[in-house]
C-alpha positions in Angstrom: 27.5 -49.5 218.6 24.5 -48.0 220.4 20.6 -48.9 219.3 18.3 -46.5 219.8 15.3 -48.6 221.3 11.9 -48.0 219.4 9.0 -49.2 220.7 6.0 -50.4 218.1 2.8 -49.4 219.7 0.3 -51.8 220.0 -2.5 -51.0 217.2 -6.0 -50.4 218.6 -8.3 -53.2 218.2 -12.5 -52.8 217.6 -14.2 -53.7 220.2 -15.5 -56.9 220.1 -17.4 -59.6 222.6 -14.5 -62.1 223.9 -14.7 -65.9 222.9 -15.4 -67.5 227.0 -15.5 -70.5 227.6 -16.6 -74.1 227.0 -18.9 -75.8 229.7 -17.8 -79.7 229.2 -20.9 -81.7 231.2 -20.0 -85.7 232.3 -20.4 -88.2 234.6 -17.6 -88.2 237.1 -16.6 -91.9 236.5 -15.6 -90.5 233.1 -13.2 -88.2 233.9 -10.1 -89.6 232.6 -11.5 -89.4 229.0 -12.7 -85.5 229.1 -9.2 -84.4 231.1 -8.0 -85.7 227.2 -11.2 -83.6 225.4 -10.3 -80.5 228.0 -6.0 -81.0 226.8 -7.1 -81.1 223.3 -9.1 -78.5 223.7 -6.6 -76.0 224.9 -3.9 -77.2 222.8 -6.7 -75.5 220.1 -7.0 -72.5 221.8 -10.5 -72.9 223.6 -10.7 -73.0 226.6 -13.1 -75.8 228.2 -15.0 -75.5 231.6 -14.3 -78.2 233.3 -15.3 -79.0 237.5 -12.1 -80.6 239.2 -10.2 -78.5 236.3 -10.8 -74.8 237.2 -14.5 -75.1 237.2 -16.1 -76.1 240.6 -14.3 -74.6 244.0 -14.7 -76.6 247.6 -17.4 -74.4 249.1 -19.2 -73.8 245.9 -22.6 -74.3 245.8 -22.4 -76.9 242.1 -25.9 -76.2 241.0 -25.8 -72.0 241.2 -21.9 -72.3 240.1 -22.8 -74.8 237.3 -25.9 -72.6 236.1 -24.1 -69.4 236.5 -21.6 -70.7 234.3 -23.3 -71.4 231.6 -25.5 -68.6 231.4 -22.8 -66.0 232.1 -18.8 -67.4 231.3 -19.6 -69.7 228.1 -19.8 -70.1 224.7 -21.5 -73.4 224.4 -22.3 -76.3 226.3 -20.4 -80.2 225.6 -22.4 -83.3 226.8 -20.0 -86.1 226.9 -22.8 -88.7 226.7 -21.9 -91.5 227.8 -24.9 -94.0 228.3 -24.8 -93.4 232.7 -24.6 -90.0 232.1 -28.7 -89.7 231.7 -29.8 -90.8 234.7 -27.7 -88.0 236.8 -30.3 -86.0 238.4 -27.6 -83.0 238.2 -26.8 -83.0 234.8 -31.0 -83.4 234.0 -31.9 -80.6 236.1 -28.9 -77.9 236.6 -26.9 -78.0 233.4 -28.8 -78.9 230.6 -32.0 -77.0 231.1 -29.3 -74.0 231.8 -28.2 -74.5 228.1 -31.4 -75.1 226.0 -32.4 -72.2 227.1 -29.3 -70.0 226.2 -29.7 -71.9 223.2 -33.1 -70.6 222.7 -32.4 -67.4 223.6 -29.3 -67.2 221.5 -28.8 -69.8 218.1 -25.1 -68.9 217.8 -24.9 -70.6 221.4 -22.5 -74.2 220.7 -24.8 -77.3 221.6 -23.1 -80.0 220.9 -23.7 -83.8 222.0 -20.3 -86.0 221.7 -21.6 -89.9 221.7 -19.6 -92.3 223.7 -20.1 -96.2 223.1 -23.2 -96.0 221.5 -24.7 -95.0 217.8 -27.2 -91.9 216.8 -29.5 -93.6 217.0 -29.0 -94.6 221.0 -28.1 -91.0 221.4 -31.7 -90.2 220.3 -33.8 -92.3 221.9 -31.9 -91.8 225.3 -31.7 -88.3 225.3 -35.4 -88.0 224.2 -35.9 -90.8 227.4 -34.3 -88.6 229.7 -34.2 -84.5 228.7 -37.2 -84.6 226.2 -34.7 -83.5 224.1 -33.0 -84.9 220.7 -29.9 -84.5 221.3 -28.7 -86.6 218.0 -29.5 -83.4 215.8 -26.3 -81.8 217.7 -24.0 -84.6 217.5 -20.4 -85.3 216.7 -18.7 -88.0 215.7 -18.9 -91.1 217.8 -16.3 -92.0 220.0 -15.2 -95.7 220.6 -12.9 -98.2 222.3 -10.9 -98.2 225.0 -9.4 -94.8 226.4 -6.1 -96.4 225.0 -7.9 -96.0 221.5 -9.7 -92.8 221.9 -7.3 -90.2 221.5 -7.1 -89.6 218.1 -11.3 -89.4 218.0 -11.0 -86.8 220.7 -8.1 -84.7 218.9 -10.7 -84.7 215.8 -13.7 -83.6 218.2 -11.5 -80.7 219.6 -10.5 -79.5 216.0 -14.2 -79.3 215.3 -15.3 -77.7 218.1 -12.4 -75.3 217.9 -13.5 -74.8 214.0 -17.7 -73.9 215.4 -15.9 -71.6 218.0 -14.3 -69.5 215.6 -17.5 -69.8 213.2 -19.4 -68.0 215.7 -16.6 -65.0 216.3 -17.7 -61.6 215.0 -14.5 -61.4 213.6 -13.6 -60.5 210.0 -10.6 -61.8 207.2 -9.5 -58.0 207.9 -8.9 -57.9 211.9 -5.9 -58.7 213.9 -6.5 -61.6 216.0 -4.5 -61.7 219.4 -3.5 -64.7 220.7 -2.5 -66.0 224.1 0.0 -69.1 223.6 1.8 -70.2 227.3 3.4 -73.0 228.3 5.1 -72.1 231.9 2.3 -70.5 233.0 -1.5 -69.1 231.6 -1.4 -65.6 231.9 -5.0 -63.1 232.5 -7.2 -64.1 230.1 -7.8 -60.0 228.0 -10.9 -59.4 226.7 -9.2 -58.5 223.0 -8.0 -61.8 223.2 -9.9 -63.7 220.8 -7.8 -67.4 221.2 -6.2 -68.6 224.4 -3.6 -71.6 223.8 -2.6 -73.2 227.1 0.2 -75.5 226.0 1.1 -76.0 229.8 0.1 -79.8 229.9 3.1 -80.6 227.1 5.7 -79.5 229.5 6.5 -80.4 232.9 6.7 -83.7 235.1 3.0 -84.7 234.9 3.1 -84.3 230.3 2.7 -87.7 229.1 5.3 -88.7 226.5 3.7 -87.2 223.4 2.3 -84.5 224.2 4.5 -81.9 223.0 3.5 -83.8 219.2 0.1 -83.6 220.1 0.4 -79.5 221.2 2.3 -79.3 217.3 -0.8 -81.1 216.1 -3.2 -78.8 217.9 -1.9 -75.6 216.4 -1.6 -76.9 213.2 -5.4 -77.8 213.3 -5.6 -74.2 214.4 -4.0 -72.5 211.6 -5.9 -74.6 209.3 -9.3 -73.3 210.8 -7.9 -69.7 210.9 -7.1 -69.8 207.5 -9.8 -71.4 206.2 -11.8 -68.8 208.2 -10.0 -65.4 208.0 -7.2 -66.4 205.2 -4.1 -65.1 206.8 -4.9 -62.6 209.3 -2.2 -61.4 211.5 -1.4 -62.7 214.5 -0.2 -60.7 217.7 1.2 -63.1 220.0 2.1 -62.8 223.7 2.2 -65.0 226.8 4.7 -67.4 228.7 6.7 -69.6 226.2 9.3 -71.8 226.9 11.9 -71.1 223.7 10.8 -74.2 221.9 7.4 -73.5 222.1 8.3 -70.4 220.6 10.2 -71.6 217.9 7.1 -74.0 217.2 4.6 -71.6 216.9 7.0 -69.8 214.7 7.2 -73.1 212.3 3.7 -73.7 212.6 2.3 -70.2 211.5 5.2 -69.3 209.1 3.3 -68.1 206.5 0.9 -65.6 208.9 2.6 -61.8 209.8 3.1 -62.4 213.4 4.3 -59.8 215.9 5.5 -60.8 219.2 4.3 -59.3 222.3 7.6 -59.0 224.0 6.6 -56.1 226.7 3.5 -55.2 228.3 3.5 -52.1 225.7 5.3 -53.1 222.8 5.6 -55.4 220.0 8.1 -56.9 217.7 6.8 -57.2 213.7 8.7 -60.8 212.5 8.0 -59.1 208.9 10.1 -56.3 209.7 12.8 -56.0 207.1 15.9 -55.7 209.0 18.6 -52.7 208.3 21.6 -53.8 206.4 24.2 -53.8 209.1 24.7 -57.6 210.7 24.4 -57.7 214.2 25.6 -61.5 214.5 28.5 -63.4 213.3 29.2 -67.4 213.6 32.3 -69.8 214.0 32.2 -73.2 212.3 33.6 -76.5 213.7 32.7 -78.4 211.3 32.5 -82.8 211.8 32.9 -84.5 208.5 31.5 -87.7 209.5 28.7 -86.3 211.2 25.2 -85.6 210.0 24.1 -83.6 213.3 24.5 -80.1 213.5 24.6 -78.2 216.7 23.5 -74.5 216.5 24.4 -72.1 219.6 22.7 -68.6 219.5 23.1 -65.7 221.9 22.2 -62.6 221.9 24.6 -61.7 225.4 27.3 -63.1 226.7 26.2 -66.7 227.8 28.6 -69.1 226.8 26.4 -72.5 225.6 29.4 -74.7 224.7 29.6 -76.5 228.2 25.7 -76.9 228.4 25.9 -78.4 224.6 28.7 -80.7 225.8 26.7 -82.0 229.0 23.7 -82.5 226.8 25.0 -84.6 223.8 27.9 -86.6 225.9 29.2 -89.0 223.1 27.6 -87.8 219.3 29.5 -86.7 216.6 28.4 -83.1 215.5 29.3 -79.9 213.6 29.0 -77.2 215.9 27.7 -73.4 214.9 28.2 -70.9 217.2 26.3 -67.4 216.8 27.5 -64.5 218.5 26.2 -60.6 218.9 29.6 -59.1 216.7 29.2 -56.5 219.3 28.7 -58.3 222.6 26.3 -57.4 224.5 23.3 -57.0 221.7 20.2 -55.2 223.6 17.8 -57.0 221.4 14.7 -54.5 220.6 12.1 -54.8 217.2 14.7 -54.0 214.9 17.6 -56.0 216.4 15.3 -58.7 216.7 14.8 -58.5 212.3 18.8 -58.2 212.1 19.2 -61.4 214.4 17.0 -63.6 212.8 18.6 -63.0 209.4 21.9 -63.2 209.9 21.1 -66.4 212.3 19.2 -67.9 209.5 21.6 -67.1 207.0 24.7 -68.7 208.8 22.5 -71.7 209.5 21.5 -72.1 205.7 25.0 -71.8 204.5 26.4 -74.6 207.2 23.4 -77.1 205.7 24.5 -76.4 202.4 27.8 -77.4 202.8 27.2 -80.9 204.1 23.9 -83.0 204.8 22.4 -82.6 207.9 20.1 -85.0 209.5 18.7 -82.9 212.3 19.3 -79.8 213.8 19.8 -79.2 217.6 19.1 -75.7 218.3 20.5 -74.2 222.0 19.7 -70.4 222.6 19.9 -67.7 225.2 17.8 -64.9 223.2 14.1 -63.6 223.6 11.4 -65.5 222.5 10.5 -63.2 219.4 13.9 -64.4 218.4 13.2 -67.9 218.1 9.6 -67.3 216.8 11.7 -65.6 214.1 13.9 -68.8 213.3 10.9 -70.9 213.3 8.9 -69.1 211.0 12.5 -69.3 208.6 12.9 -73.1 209.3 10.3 -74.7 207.1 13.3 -76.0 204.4 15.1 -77.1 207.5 15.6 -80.7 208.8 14.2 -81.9 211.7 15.0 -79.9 214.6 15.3 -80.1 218.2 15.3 -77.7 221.1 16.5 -77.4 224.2 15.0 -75.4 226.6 17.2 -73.8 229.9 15.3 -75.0 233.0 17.1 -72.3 235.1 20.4 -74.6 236.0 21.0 -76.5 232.7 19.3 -77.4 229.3 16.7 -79.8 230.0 15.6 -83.1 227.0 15.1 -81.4 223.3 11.7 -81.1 222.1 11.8 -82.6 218.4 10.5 -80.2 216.3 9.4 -82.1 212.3 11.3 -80.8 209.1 9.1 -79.3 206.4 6.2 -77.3 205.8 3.6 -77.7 209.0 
């Protein structure tokens, strides 16, 4: 049956000053730790200015970069003070001055003084020693140990400074808020873009083992501070996903309206209410004894069966497969509605009929699509997807069960 393919224009947003940067200032021998602030960070949806990380270029002349910076491309200014960081001559003269006096010309400017290894009251008394300067009235919470022990410290400092950054938007409970959420690659930054998520760092050969948890635990922290800010504004998301980052963001924001930018000049509404005629149909092999279910979607002609079989050599699983009824299905906004209900549906009856354990979750449909299922998942078990790396489905991400 042929679909007439509707575009939803994209709504016109007020103008209104983009959220830049972060300026993260530290002493080089303390990289390590603020390449965790800068992850954190991102995984919030700020992004940090950091040299060696997209801040300082060979050839650049530090101090004018550095100044420039801060006057022109950020937000606020981050001192990671640890106690060697006040006698660099660079930081004393260049950056700081640079952002008391954007701070004096602006008060909604973000100073903010993050104590390493010491107490308040050693944050005063250097930073009064070195910069004339208090810098304990602009402090956060202290952060100590090891760098084995510091994560969770940092992950808290991030949510806070995420939480300021959105304090000091001009937006409103009643605007549309566009969000930028990539994890193959960050695309150009707009200037309606008011949050930038660059989930990049949880995927790929150089992620550390848990950082896909810690990207689910930065965009929770996120819709916490967006609700707690705006309520529940909607959300226009676009960028580059891989499908299980989709689905995540899906499970994380469920209870926002989200539309997904799928094309440069139109959008998909999740809160679309589909037409009544199903678009997808399913075939059970069920597995008595197991308590893993396998669910295949696609929205073509892919077959997934041999990729599922490659992936899970040796476990016991029911298998759902979910197919267009009219092969192929030209997914557009309203397909898109159609698909995720009668996906959802299928998958809600197959739980029902037997306990499931976990959920493993293969598709070959666009990434509206699995935003969809996540935002329908939050009864579901605990799921994991698998994300096609261009020859074969690569280790699931593990995705928790309830409400997030």
């Amino acid at each position: 049956m042929a679909r007439t393919r509707v575009a939803s224009p994209l709504p016109a947003q007020p103008g209104r000053v983009h959220l830049k940067q972060l300026f993260i200032s530290h002493y080089s021998k303390h990289a390590e730790e603020v390449a965790i602030l800068a992850r954190e960070l991102r995984f919030r949806g700020v992004r940090p200015w950091v040299d060696k990380q997209g801040g300082f270029l060979i050839g650049d002349q530090a101090a004018d970069v550095a100044e420039q910076a801060i006057r022109e491309d950020c937000l606020g200014f981050v001192l990671y003070a640890t106690k060697d960081v006040f006698k660099r001559p660079f930081i004393r003269e260049h950056e700081l001055p640079q952002a008391l006096a954007m701070r004096e010309r602006d008060p909604r400017f973000l100073l903010v003084a993050v104590p390493r290894g010491m107490n308040f009251s050693t944050l005063k008394k250097l930073s009064k020693s070195a910069y004339r300067v208090d810098l304990s009235r602009f402090h956060t919470r202290p952060v100590l140990g090891d760098i084995k022990e510091i994560g969770p410290a940092l992950a808290e400092i991030a949510t806070d400074l995420a939480d300021r950054i959105l304090a000091r938007s001009d937006l409103d409970s009643h605007d549309c808020i566009t969000v930028q959420f990539s994890t193959r690659e960050l695309a150009p930054v707009e200037e309606t873009e008011v949050v930038t998520i660059n989930g990049t760092e949880a995927y790929g050969d150089s992620a550390c083992p848990d950082s896909f948890n810690q990207l689910t635990v930065g965009l929770r922290d996120l819709k916490k501070a967006i609700a707690a800010r705006f309520g529940r504004p909607q959300l226009v998301v676009h960028g580059f996903k891989h499908l299980s980052a989709a689905f995540l963001f899906g499970r994380v924001f469920q209870p926002f309206d989200i539309s997904v930018r799928q094309k440069t000049t139109e959008q998909w509404s999740l809160n679309r209410t589909p037409g009544s005629t199903a678009v997808m149909c399913s075939t059970s092999v069920p597995c008595e004894t197991a308590e893993d279910l396998v669910v295949q979607v696609s929205s073509r002609f892919k077959e997934l069966t041999p990729a599922v079989d490659r992936a899970m050599p040796g476990v016991a699983f029911s298998r759902l497969v979910l197919r267009p009824v009219e092969p192929p299905l030209n997914v557009d906004e309203g397909a898109c509605a159609a698909m995720v209900r009668d996906c959802y549906a299928a998958i809600d009856q197959e739980t029902s009929r037997q306990p499931v354990r976990r959920v493993h979750l293969f598709a070959a449909a666009p990434q509206a699509v699995l935003v969809g299922l996540g935002m329908r998942f939050a009864g579901m078990p605990e799921t994991r997807v698998y994300d096609f790396d261009g020859s074969d489905y690569m280790a699931a991400r593990t995705v928790p069960g309830g409400v997030l």
